[in-house]
C-alpha positions as CSV (number, residue, x, y, z in Angstrom):
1,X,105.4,141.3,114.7
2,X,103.1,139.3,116.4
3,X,102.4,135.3,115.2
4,X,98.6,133.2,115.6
5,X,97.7,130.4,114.6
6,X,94.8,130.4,112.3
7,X,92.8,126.7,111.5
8,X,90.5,127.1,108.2
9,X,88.7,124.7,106.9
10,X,88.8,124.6,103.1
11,X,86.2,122.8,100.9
12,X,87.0,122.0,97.5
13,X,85.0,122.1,94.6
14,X,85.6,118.5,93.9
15,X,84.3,117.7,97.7
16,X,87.1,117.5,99.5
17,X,87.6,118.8,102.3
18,X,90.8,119.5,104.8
19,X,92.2,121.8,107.5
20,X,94.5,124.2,107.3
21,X,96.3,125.2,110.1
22,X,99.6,127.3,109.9
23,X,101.0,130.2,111.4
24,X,99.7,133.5,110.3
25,X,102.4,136.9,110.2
26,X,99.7,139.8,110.9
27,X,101.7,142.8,109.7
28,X,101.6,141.0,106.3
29,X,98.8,139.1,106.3
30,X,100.9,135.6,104.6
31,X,100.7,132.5,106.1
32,X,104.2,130.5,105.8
33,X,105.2,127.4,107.4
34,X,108.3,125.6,108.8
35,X,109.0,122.6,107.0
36,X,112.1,121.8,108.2
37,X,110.6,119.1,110.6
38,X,112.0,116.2,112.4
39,X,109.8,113.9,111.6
40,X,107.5,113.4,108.6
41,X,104.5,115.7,108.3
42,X,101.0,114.0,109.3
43,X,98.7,113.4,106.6
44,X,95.9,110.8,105.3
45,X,95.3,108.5,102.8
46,X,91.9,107.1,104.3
47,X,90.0,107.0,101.1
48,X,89.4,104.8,98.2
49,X,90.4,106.1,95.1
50,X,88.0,106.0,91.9
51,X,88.4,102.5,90.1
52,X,86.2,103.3,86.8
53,X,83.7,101.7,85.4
54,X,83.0,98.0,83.2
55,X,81.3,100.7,80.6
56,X,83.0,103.7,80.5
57,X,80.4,105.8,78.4
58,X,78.2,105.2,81.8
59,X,80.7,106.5,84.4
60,X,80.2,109.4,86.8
61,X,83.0,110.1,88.9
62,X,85.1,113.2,88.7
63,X,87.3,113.5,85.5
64,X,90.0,113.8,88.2
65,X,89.7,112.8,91.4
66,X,91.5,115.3,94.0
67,X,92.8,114.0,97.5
68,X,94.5,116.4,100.7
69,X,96.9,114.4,102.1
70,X,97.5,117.6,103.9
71,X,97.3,121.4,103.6
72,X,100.3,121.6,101.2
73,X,99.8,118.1,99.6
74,X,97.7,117.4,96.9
75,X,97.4,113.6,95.1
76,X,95.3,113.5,91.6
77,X,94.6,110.4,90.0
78,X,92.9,110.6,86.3
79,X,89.3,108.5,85.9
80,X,90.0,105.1,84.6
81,X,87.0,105.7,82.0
82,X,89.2,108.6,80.1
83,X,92.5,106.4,80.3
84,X,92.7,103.0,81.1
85,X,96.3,103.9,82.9
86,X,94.6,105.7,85.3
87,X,97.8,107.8,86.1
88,X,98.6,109.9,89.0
89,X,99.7,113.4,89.7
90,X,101.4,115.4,92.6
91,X,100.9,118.9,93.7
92,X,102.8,119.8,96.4
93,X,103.1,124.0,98.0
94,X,106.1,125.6,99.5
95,X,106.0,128.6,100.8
96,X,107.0,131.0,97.7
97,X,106.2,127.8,95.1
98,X,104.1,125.3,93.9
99,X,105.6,121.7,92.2
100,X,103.4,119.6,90.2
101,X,105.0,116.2,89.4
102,X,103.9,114.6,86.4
103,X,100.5,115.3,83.9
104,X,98.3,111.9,83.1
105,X,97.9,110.6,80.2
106,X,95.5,112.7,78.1
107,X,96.0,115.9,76.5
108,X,92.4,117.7,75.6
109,X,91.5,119.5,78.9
110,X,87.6,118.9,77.6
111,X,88.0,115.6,79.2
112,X,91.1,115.8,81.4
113,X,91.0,119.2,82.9
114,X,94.2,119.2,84.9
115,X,95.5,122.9,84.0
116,X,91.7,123.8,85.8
117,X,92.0,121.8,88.7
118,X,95.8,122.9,89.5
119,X,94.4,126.4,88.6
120,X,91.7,126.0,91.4
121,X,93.7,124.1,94.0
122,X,96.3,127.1,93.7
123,X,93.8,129.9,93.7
124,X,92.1,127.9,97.0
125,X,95.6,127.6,98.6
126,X,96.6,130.9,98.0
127,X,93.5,132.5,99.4
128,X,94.2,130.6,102.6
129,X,97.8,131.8,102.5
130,X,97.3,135.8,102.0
131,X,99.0,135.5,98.6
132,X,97.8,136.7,95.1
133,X,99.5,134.2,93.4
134,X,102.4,131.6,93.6
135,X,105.0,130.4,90.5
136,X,104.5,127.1,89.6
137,X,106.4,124.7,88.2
138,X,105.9,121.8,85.6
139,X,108.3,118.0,86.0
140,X,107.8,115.1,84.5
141,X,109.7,112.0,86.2
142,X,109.7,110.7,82.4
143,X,108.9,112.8,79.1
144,X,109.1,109.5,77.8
145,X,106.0,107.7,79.7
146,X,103.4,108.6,77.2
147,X,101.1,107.9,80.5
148,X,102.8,110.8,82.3
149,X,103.5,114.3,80.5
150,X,100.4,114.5,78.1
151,X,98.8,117.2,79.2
152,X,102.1,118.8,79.5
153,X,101.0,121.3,77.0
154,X,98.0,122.4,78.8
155,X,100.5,124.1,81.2
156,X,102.1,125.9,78.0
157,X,101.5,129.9,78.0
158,X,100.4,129.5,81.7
159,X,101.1,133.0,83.6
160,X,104.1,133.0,86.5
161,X,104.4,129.1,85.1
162,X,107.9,127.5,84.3
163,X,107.6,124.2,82.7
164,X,111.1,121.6,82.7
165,X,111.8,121.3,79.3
166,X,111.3,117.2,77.5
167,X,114.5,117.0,75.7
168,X,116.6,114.9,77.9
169,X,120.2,117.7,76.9
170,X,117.7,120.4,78.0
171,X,116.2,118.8,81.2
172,X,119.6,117.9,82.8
173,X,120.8,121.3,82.5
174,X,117.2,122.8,84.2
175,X,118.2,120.6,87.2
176,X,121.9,121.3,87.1
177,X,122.5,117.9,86.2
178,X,124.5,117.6,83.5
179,X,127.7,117.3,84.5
180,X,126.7,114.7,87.2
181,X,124.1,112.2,85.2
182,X,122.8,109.9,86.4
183,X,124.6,109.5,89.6
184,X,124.1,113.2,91.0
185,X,121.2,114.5,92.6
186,X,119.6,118.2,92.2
187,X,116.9,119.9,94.4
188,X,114.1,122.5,94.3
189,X,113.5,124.6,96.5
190,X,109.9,125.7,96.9
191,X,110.2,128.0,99.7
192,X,111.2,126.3,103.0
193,X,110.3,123.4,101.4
194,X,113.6,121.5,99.4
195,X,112.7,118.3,96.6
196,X,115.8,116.2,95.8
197,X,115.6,115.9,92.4
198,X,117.2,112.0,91.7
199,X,117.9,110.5,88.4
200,X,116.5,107.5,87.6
201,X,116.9,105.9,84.1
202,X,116.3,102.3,83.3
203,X,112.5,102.0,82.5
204,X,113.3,105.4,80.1
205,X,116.2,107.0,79.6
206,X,115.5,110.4,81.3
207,X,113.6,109.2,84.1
208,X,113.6,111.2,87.5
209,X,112.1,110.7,90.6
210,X,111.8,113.2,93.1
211,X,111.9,113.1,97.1
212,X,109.8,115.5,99.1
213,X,111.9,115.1,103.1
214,X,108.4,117.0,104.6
215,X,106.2,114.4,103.7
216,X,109.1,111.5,103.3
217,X,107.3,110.4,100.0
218,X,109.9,109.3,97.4
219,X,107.9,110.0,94.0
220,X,108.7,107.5,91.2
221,X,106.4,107.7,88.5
222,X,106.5,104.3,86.2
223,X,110.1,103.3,88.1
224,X,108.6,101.4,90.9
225,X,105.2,101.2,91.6
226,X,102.4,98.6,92.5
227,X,102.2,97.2,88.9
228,X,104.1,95.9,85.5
229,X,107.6,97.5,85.9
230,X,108.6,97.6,82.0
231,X,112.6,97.6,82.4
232,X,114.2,99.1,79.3
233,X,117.8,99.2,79.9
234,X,118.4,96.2,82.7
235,X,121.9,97.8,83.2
236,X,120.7,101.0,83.8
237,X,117.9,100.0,85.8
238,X,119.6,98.1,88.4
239,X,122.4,100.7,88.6
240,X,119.4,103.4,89.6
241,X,118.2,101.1,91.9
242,X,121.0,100.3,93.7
243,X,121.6,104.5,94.0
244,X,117.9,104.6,95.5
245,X,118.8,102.0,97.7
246,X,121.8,104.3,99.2
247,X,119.8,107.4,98.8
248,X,117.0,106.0,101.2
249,X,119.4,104.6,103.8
250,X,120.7,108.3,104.4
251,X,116.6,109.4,104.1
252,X,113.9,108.7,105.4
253,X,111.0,107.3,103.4
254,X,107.8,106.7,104.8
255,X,106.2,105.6,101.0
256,X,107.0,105.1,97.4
257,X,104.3,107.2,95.2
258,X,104.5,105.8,91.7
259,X,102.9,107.0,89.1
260,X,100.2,104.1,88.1
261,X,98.6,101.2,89.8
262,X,97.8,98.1,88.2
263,X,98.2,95.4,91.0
264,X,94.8,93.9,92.9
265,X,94.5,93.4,96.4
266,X,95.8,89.7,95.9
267,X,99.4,89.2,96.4
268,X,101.2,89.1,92.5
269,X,98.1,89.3,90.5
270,X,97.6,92.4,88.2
271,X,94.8,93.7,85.8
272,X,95.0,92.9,83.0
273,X,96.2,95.7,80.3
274,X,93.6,98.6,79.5
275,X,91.3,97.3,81.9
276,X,89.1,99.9,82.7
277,X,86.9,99.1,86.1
278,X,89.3,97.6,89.0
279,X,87.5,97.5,92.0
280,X,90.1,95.3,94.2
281,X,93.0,97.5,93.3
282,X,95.8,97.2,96.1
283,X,96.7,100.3,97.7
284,X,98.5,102.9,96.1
285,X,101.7,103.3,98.7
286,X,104.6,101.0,98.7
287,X,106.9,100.3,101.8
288,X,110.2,101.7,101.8
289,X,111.5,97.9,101.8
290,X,110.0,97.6,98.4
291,X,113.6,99.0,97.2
292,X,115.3,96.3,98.3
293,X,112.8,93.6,96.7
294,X,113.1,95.2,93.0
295,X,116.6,95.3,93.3
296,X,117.0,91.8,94.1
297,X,115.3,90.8,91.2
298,X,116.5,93.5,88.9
299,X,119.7,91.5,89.9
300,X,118.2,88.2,89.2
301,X,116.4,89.2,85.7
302,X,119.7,91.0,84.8
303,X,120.4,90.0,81.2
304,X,117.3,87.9,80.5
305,X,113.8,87.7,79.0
306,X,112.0,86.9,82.3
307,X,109.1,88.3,84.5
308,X,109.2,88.5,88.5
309,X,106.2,88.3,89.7
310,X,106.0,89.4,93.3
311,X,103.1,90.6,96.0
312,X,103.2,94.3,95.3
313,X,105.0,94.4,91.5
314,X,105.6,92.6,88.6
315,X,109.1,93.3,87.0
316,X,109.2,92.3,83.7
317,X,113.0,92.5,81.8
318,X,113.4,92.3,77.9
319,X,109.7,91.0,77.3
320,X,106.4,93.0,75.7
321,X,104.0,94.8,77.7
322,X,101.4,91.9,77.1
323,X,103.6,89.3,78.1
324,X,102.2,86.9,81.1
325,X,104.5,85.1,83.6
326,X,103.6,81.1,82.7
327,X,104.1,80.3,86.4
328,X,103.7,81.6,89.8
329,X,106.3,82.0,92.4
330,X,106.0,79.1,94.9
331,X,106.3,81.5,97.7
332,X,103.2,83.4,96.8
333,X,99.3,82.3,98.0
334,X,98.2,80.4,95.1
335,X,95.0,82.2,93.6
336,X,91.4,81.3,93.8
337,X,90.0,79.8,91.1
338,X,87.4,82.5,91.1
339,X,88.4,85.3,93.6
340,X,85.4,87.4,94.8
341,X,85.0,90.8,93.7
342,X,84.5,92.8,96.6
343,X,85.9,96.5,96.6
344,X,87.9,97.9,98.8
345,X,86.1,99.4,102.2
């Protein structure tokens, strides 16, 4: 059977647009890929993603704002003006399945049509493929995170769909993890393509977070990420991070995706909570190294109401959401009195 490459340029009905290129089987018409690589697959984050508006009622940016990082990975962040959290999801294609990792943070698909877009990006993908179709399946790296699995439910009832159930008795047997919790790991296989399904409780109790070796993103939802980490169980917490701290010396990990992103572009200064237009938001990625940093301080808060505040997170142990740090870390740039507002390039 003979083997050509084929390069197709898909545009996207949200405007972006990115090149496929992948190896096409002519007797049967399907594309499939190898992604057993050495090295982690290319892929861009050169764009700005949508940072609402000071008056939501007046904003006109996509409801959700679709991204290519490549041909097989797709990153979705919700609009700012429908949810102040602004959450992010994952879609990521293997060669018999499709994962989506996590839902946002509002349920009516009249103003948070996530079921549609996944429909479209999987009906787009699977044209390019030869395919008819492709099972998907629904994970949440918390059922908890309120800002994470509400549109969960729009997936309900979907055709050739398998959703991971909420219940945290249910969900560890789905993964084959419940005789292993939390220090076992699980995987799903997509089809060439093999997620390591981790366990990671501490912010909630049935938190997950799941590494992707073909892209070398380690997905974390509300674990770690560029923000307020709300620690829940400080024991838990800093035994998770300690595993991720093993699993990422044996892995490599070329970013942390989280799940939100709350931090500006100064070093240790966040938005304030439900702010709704943040047009000097730091980028989304975090550095491997990142790991290390949290579980310092996860160390160092262990047992106490206090806050780290630190360039790319805030970790914030046995205090409320609201709370503020009353001082600022002598090793950080101090703050301009009245930093310019100048969005990112």
């Amino acid at each position: 059977m003979s083997i050509k490459l084929r390069a197709v340029r898909l545009k996207l009905w949200f405007g972006t647009s990115v090149v496929l290129t992948a190896a096409v089987l002519s007797g049967r018409g399907e594309v499939t890929r190898d992604y057993a690589l050495d090295h982690p697959a290319p892929g861009s984050i050169r764009f700005t993603w949508i940072y609402g508006s000071i008056a939501s009622a007046t904003n006109r940016d996509p409801r959700i704002q679709v991204q290519g990082y490549n041909e097989d990975t797709y990153l979705m962040r919700e609009n700012l003006a429908i949810h102040w959290e602004g959450p992010f999801t994952y879609l990521l294609f293997g060669n018999d399945r499709a994962l989506l990792i996590d839902t946002g943070a509002t349920p009516e698909s009249k103003y948070y049509p996530l079921r549609d877009t996944v429909d479209s990006l999987i009906k787009r993908w699977c044209k390019v493929r030869g395919k008819t179709d492709v099972p998907l399946t629904v994970v949440l790296t918390s059922a908890e995170d309120i800002a994470q699995n509400q549109a969960y439910a729009q997936f309900a009832g979907r055709p050739n769909t398998t959703l991971a159930p909420l219940a945290l008795a249910e969900a560890k047997k789905f993964f084959g993890l419940s005789d292993t919790w939390p220090t076992g790991t699980a995987t799903l296989d997509l089809g060439g393509r093999v997620v390591t399904v981790l366990p990671t409780p501490g912010t909630h109790k049935d938190g997950l977070s799941f590494y992707d070796p073909y892209t070398a993103f380690l997905f974390s939802g509300d674990f770690i990420f560029p923000g307020r980490i709300l620690i829940a169980n400080d024991k838990d917490y800093l035994a998770s991070v300690n595993r991720l701290q093993g699993f990422v010396a044996q892995q490599p990990v070329k970013w942390i995706m989280g799940g939100h992103l709350e931090m500006t572009n100064l070093p240790g200064v966040d938005y304030p909570r439900r702010t709704t237009f943040k047009p000097t938001e730091r980028l989304l990625q975090l550095e491997p190294a990142t790991i290390d940093e949290v579980a310092k301080y996860a160390a160092s808060t262990m047992g106490q109401s206090e806050i780290a505040v630190r360039s790319d997170f805030i970790l914030m142990n046995r205090v409320g959401p609201g709370a503020r740090a009353l001082t600022r870390p002598p090793d950080l740039p101090p703050v301009p009195a009245t930093p310019a507002i100048r969005p990112r390039p």
